[in-house]
C-alpha positions in Angstrom: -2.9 -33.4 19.1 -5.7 -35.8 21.0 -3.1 -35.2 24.2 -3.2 -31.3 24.0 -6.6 -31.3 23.4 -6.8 -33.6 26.5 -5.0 -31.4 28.6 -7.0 -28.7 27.5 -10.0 -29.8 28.5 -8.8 -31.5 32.4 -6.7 -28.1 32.7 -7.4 -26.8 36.5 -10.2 -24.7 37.1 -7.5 -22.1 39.2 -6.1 -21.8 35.0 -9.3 -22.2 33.2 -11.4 -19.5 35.5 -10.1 -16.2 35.1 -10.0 -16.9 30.8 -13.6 -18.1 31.4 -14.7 -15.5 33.5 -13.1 -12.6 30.7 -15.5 -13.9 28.3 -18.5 -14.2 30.6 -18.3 -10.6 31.7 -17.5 -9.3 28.2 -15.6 -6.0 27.6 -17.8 -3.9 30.1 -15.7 -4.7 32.9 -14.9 -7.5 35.4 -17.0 -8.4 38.4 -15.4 -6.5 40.9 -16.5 -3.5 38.9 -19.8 -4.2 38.7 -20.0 -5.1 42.7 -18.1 -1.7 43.1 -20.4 0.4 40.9 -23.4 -1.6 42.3 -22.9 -0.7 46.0 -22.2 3.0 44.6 -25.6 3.3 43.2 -27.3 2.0 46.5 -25.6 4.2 48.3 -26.6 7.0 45.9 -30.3 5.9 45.6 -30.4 5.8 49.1 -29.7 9.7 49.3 -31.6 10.0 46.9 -34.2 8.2 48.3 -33.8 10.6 51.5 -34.2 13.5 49.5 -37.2 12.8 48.1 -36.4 11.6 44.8 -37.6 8.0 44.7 -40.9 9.4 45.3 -40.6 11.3 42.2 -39.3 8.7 40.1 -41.8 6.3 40.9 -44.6 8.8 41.0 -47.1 7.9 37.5 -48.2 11.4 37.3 -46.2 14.4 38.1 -46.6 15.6 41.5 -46.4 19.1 42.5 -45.8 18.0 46.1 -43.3 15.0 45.3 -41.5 17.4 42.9 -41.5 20.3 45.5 -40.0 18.3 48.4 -37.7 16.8 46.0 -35.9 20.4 45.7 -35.6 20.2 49.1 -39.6 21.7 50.3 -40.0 25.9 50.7 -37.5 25.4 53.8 -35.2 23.7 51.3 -35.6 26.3 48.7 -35.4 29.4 51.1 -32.1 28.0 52.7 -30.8 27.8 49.0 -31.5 31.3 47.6 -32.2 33.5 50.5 -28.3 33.8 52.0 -27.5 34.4 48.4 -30.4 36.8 47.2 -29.1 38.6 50.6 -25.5 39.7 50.0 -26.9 39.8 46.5 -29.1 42.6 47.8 -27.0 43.8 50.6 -23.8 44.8 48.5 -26.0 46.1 45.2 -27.8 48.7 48.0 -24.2 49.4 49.6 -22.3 49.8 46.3 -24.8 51.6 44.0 -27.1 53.7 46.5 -24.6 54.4 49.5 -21.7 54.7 47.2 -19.6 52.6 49.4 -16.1 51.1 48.5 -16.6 47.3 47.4 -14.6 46.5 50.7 -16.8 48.7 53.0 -19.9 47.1 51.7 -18.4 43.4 51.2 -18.7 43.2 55.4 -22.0 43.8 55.6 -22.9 42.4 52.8 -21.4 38.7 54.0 -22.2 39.3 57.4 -26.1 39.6 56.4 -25.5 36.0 54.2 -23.7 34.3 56.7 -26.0 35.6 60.1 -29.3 34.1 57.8 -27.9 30.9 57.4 -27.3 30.6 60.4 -30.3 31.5 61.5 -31.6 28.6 59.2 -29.1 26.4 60.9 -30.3 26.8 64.4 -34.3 26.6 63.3 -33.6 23.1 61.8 -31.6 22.1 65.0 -34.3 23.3 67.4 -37.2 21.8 65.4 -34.7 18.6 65.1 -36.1 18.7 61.5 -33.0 17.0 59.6 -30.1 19.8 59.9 -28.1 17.8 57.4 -29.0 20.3 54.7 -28.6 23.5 56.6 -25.4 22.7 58.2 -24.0 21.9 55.1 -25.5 25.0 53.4 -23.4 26.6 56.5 -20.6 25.5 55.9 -20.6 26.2 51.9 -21.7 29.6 53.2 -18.9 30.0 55.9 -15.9 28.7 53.6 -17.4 31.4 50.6 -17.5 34.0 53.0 -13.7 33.5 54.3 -12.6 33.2 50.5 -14.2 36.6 49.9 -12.7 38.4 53.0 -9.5 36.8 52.5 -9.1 38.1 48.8 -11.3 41.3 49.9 -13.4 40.0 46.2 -17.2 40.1 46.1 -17.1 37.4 43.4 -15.2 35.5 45.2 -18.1 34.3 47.2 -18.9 32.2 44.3 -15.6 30.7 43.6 -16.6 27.3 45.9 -19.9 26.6 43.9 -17.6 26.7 40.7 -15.5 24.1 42.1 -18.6 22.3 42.9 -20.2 22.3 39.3 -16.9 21.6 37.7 -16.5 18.4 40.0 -19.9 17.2 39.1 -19.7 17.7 35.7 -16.2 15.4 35.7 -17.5 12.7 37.9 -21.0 12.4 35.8 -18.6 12.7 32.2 -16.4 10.2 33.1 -19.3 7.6 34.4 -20.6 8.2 30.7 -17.1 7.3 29.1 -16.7 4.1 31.5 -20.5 3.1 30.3 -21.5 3.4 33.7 -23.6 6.5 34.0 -24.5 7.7 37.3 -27.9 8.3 36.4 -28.3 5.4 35.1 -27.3 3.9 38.8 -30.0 6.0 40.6 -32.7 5.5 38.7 -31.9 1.8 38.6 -31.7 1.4 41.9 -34.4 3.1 42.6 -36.8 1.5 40.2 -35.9 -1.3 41.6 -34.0 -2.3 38.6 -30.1 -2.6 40.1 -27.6 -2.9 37.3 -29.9 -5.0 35.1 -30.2 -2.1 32.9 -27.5 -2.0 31.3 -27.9 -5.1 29.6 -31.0 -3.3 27.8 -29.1 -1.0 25.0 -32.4 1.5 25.4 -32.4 1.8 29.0 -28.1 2.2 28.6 -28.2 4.8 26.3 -31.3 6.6 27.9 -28.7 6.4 30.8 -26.3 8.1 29.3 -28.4 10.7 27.5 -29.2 11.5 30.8 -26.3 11.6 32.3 -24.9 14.3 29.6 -27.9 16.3 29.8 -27.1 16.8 33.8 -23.2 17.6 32.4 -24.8 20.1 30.5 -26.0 22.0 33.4 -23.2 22.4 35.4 -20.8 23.1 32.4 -23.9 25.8 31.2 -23.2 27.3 34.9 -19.6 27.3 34.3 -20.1 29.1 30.8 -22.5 31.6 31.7 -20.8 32.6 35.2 -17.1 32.8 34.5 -17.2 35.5 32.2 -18.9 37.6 34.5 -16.7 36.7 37.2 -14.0 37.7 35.2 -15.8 41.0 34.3 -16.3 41.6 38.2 -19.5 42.0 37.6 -21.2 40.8 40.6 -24.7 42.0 40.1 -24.4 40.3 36.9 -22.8 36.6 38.6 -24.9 36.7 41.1 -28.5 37.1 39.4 -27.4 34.5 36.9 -26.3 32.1 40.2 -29.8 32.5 41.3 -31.2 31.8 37.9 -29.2 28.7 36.8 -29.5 27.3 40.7 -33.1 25.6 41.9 -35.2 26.6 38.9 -32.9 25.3 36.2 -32.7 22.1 39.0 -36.3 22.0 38.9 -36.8 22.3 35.7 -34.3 19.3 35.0 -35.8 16.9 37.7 -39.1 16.9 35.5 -36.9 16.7 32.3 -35.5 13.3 34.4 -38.8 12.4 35.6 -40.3 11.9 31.7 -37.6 10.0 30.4 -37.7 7.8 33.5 -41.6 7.0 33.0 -40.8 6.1 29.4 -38.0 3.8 30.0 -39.8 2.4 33.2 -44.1 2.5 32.4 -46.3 2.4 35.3 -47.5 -1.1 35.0 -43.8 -2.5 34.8 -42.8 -0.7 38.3 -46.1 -2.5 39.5 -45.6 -6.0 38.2 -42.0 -5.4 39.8 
């Protein structure tokens, strides 16, 4: 007995370590995963940071101007609607007043949506104002165009943003079930807070809260869209894309922005 327990205790550390280190981390995960999902949440609190976000988050009272450029300024906001509210526009006039064929007016229609964004393109590039954002508005543009004119589909110009809600809404659901909520990484990064928050059960299930609440908006997209894609009704998909697009966004970010202040009060982000 006293020789086992001997052993026990002058085992190597090479045997000892990984048993000890099990039960240090607990059943959240090991350190690699915490390193991993660490240097993921700079990487996303740095765009958000970019973006404008940190300056919302850390903002005591609600700005109108932090909360504006955080949803990407009036450039920001007319490069997100306008190429849609155009084809939108476009192919209602074409189809319902000039009685055209859905694949006479789905030309003009995507040629008017696609010329504006480029337009929007070239003023960022000239201005050198950050093209990042238009170019990548382009290109969303440019690959939903082709879509359409390849099936000869009006709402198939909204096919790609489907895709795009569904993928967040898996990435930000699975983050929740692996108890490392991507929100939760944002705003700890950028309250200076890294991945110390998750030792505090409020701030971990706020994180989470969160977390689903932004699930909930692209699956509500998801819900409200399809059927009218289905339907073909494109006046229908497309006012409801509008809709559910920057002021639902907006209307979440300040959602986001009160929860953050409660879990992080003023005088805390100071004394940090």
């Amino acid at each position: 007995m006293s020789g086992d327990a001997e052993r026990r205790d002058d085992a190597p550390a090479d045997e000892a370590g990984p048993d000890a280190e099990r039960r240090t981390e607990g059943a959240d995960g090991a350190p690699a995963s915490a390193e991993l999902a660490g240097e993921f949440g700079r990487q996303l609190a740095a765009a958000a940071e970019r973006s404008g976000l940190g300056a919302l988050a850390r903002d005591e009272r609600l700005s109108g101007r932090d909360l504006l450029t955080a949803i990407g300024g009036v450039r920001g906001i007319l490069e997100a609607l306008l190429p849609g509210l155009v084809f939108l526009v476009v192919y209602s006039s074409l189809t319902s007043f000039a009685r055209l064929e859905t694949q006479a007016a789905l030309v003009p229609a995507l040629a008017a949506s696609v010329g504006l964004a480029v337009v929007f393109t070239v003023a960022r590039i000239v201005v050198k104002s950050q093209p990042t954002q238009a170019i990548a508005g382009l290109v969303g543009v440019l690959a939903s165009a082709g879509l359409s004119l390849w099936t000869g589909r009006a709402e198939d110009n909204y096919v790609l943003g489907f895709w795009t809600n569904g993928i967040y809404a898996t990435v930000l659901l699975v983050s929740v079930l692996v108890r490392w909520p991507v929100l939760g990484l944002i705003v700890g990064f950028l309250m200076n807070d890294g991945i110390a928050w998750r030792k505090d059960r409020r701030k971990l299930r706020a994180a989470q809260f969160l977390t689903l609440v932004w699930v909930g908006l692209f699956v509500a997209r998801l819900a409200v869209q399809l059927p009218f894609y289905f339907a073909q009704n494109v006046e229908a998909l497309g006012a409801t894309r509008l809709l559910m697009g920057v002021p639902l966004y907006a209307l979440l970010l300040v959602f986001t922005w009160l929860v953050v202040r409660a879990l992080y009060p003023a005088k805390d982000t100071a004394a940090e």
